[in-house]
N, C-alpha and C positions, 0 to 999 in steps of 0.2 A: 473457509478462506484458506488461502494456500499459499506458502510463503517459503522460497530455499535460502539458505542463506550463507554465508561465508563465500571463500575462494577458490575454486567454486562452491563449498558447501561453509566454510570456515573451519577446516579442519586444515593441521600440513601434509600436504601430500607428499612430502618427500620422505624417501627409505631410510628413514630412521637421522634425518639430520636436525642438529639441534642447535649447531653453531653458527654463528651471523655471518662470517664470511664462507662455507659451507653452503650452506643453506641461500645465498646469492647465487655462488657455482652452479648451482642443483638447479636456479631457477633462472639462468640462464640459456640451457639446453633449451633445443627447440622441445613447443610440447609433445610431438610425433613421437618422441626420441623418449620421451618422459611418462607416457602414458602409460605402458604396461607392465613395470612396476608402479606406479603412484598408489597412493592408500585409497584415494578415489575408485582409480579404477576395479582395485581386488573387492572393497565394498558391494561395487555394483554386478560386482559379477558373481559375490555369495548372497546378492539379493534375487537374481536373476536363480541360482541355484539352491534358496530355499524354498521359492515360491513354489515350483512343482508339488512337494512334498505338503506346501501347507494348502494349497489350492487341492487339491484333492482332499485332506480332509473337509476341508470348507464345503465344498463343491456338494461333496456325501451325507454332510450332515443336514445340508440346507435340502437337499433333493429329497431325500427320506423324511423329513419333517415337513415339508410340504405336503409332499406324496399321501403322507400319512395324516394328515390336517383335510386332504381334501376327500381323501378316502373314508376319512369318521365325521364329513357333514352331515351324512342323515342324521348322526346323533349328535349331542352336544357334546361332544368332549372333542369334535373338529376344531371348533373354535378356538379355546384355549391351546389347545398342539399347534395351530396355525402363529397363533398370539407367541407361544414359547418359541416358535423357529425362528421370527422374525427379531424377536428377545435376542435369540442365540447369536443370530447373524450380526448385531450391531457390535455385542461384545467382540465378534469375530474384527468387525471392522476395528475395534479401537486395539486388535490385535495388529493388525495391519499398520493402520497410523503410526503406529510408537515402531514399526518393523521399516518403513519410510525412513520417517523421522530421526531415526539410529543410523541407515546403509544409505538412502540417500540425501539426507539433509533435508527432507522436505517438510516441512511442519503446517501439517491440514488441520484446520480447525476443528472441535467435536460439531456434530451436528446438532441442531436444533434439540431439546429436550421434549422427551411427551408432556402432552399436554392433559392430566389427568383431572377432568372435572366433576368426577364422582370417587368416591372414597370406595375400597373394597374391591374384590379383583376383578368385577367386572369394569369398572372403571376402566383399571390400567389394560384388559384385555383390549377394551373399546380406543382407548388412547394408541396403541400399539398399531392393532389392525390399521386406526386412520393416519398413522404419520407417514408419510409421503419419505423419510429420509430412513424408517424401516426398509420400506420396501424396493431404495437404491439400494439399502445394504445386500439385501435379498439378488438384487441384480448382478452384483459387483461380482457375489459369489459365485454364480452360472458362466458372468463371461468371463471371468477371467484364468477360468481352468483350459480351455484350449488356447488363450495365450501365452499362458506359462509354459503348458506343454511345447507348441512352438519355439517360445523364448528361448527355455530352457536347451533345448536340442540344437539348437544353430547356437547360443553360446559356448556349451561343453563343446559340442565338434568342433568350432574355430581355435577355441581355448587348446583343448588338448593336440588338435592338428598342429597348429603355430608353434608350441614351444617343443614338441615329439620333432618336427622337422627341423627348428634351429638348432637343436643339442644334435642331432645326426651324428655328426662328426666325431662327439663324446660317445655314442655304443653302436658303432653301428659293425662295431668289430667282434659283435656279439653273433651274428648270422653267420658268417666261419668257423667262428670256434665252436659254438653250441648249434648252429641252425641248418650245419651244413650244405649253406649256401653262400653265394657271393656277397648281399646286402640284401637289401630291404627291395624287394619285388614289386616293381614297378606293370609289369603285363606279365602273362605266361597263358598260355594254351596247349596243344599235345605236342608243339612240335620246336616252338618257340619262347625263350622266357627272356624276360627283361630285368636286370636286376640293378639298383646302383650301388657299384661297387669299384668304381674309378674315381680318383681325383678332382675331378672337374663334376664329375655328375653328385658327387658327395658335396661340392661347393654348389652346385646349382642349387640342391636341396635343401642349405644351410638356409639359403638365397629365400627363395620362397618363403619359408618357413618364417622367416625374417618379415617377411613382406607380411604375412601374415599375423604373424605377431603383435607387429606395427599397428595392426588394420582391426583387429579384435577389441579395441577397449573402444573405438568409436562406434563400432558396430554394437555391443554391448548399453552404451549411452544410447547409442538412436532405442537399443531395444529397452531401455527403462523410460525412457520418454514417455512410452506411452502408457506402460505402469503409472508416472506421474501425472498421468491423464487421467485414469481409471481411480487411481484416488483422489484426484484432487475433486476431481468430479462427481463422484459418486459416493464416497464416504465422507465427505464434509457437508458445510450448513447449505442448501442453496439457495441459491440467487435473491427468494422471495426474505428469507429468514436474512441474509447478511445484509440484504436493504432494510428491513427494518431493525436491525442493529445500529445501521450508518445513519438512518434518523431519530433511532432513541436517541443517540448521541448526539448529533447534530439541534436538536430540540432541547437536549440541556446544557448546549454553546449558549443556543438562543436565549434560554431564559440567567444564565447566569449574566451574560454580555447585558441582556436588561435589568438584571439590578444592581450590576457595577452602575450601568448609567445610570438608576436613581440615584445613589448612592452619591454618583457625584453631582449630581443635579442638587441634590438637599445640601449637601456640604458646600457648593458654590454659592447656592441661596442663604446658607447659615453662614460662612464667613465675608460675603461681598453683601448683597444687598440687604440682606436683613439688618446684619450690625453700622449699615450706612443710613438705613429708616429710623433702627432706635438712635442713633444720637441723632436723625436731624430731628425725631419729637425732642430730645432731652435740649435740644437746642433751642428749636421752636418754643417751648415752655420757659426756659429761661430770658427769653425777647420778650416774652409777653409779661414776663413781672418784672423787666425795667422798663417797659413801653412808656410808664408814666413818670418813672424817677430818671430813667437816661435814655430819651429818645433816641439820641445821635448811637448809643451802645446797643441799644434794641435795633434799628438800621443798619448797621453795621453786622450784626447777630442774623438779620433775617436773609442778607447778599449773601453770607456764606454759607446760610442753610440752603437759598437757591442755588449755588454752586454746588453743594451737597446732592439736590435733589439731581439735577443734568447725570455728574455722574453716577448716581443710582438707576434713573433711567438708561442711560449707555451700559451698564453691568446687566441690567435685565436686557437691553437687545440682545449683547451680547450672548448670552444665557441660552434666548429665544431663539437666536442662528443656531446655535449649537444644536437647540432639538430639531430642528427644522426651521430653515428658513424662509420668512414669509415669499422672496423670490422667488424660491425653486418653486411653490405652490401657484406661483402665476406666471412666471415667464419660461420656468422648465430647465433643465440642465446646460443647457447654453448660457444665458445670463447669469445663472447661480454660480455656474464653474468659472469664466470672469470676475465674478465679485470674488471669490475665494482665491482668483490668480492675483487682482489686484492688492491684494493686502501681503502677498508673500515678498521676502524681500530680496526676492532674483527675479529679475523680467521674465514673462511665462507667456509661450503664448498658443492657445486656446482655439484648437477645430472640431468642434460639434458637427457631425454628420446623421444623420436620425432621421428618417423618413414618417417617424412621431413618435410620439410621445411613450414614453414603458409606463408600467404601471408604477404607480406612487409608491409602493416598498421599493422596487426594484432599481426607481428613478433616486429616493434617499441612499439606499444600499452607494449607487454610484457617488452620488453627492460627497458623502461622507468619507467614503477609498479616497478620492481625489485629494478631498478637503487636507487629508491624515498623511497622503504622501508629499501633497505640499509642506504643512509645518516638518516633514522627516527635512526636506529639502532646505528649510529656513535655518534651522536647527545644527543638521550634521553636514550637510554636504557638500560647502565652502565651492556651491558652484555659482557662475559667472549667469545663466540661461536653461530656462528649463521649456516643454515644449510638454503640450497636454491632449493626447487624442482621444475623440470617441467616436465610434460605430459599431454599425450591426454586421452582424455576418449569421442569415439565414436564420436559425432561433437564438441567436448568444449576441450578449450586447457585451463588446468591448469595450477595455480603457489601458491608454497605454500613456505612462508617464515616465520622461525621458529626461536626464540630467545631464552636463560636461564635470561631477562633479569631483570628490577624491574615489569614489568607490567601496567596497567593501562591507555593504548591505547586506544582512544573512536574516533571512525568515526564518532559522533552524535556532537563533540564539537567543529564544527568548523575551525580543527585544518588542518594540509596537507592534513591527511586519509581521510575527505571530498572532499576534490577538488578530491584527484586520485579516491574516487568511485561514483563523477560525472564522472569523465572521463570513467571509464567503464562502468557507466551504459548507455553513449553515444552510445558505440557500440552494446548492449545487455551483459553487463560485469556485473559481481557481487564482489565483496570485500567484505568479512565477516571477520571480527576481533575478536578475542577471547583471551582477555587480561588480566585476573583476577591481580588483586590489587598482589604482587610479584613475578607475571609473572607465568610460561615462556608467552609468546606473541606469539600468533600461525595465520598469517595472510595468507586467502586462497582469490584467484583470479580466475573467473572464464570468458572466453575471448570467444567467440563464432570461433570454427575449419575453417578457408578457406585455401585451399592450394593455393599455391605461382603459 
């Protein structure tokens, strides 16, 4: 995986400023103007300027250890030389990476690790030959020696052309005195020479030079672009490898989010209904040893154990919504998102669109966003109206929940909006929040389509 970072990389690009109002100045200038001194640009232009030299090594070592791997397969010692080159190559990459990562900011992940299922070096031979991100390193290094070469040559010429024709003006007094000539020799043939050594033709060439100047660090960025291609592409994990990274992880959201919910499931049952059963026995028992010495106190004793029992029953429905509500399992997220509108206490109102039914995770997964964004809405958001949408769009089953309320909802602080958009992103879900500082609050859900 591949990742740049800072401003653009997070480094100061400015020529050595370090003071706040400074360093304003500096970043005021337009950036055309700022480009060809910035610490950015020199970076990219000694990354453009070492690669020649290391791409050739690379290039050499990977060619010959092939070469030579494929030339000693009749005998056994192809093999291992094959195994060592592709060895070689990845070290070379993690050369490269950390040479990114330093001049252009770009931080690629290590690739995938062999996978060694036999102990002893036929093993790791065996593991080597079959890694798949061996043998992009093995690629990296072939193609990326006629780009450098490339690169390389259209950077220096532009480089040293541009700042050779803006300084003019500073030696060009050199071609008279030492060159004897007028200037710097623009045409010449047997009969005719062109030289600039006037006034206006020495500012014309200041002129260009200038323009050039100007024009080389974006030219130089386009030519790392695709450097940043070349590794991010080829010497990182791929595709197959960072997906199954994104669901190990995603699979230990799942299971820890499941035993927070036991966790509070048992502790709901052990401070609400449990310790409301044991005192209505402890009750129940004490009714029945006055049942005979004080009726009217025994009657009295068994009314408020029935009152005991209702709300014990109400704490267990309650409970029972929570895990799943018997609703949603027979009349489906329309009904179910109504009863969860009706208990919020800002008027909500509720458009199911669904051409049927999702499957039963996916149909809870929604249930419970909704359910979570409501009590957010009960809680913090001192709104007057809130408005609850669901549909599909092609394989993704939306939910979009809307408030007039104060604003200022952040999924980034830790806060519930965290937890519920690990929980979506468990199943491939997204939660995006857009909550400006006095609202309204506009929260979209996005849940991957399975039908039921």
């Amino acid at each position: 995986m591949a990742t740049e970072y800072g401003q653009g990389y997070g480094w100061d690009d400015g020529p050595g400023f370090r003071g706040e109002g400074a360093g304003e100045r500096w970043h005021r200038l337009p950036a055309a103007l700022r480009a060809p001194i910035e610490a950015r640009s020199l970076r990219e232009f000694v990354y453009l300027m070492l690669s020649l030299p290391i791409s050739i090594v690379t290039f050499t070592f990977a060619v010959t250890m092939m070469s030579l791997g494929a030339g000693l397969l009749i005998t056994f010692l192809g093999v291992p030389v094959l195994a060592a080159g592709l060895a070689g190559c990845r070290g070379l990459g993690a050369l490269e990476r950390t040479r990114a990562r330093g001049l252009l900011g770009l931080d690629v992940a290590a690739p995938e690790p062999l996978r060694i299922r036999k102990q002893g070096m036929m093993g790791w031979i065996g593991a080597t030959l079959k890694s798949g991100a061996s043998w992009r390193h093995l690629l990296y290094t072939v193609l990326h020696l006629p780009w450098a070469v490339f690169a390389f040559s259209v950077a220096i010429t532009l480089w040293v052309a541009g700042w050779t024709l803006l300084t003019y003006p500073l030696w060009f007094w050199l071609f008279p005195m030492y060159g004897g000539q007028g200037g710097l020799q623009l045409y010449g043939d047997e009969t005719h020479r062109i030289y600039l050594d006037n006034p206006f033709e020495i500012t014309v060439t200041a002129l260009v030079g200038l323009l050039l100047t100007l024009a080389t660090p974006w030219i130089v960025r386009a030519l790392t672009l695709v450097d940043r291609l070349l590794v991010g592409g080829l010497l990182g994990p791929s595709l197959l490898a960072t997906r199954v990274v994104e669901l190990e992880s995603d699979r230990g959201v799942v299971v820890d989010t499941a035993a927070a919910d036991l966790r509070r499931i048992e502790r709901d049952l052990h401070d609400g209904a449990q310790a409301r059963l044991v005192a209505l026995a402890m009750d129940l028992g004490l009714a029945k040893e006055k049942l005979t010495e004080d009726p009217q106190a025994a009657a009295r004793m068994v009314s408020e154990a029935h009152g005991e029992v209702k709300t014990a029953l109400q704490e267990l429905r309650d409970l029972a919504r929570g895990i799943h509500p018997a609703v949603l399992t027979d009349r489906g997220l329309d009904a179910a998102l109504s009863s969860v509108a009706s208990r919020c206490t800002v008027p909500v109102q509720v458009e199911v669109d669904l051409p049927a039914r999702p499957a039963p995770a996916i149909e809870g997964i929604a249930y419970f966003t909704v359910s979570e964004l409501l009590q957010n809405i009960s809680k913090h958001s001192r709104a007057t109206r809130a408005t609850v949408d669901v549909w599909r769009i092609e394989n993704r089953l939306m939910i979009q929940v809307v408030d007039n309320g104060v604003g200022g909802a952040d999924s980034t602080a830790g806060s519930g909006l965290a937890g519920l958009a690990g929980r979506l992103d468990a199943v491939d879900g997204i939660l995006v929040v857009d909550s400006p500082v006095a609202g309204p609050t506009r929260v979209t859900a996005e849940l991957p389509w399975r039908a039921a």
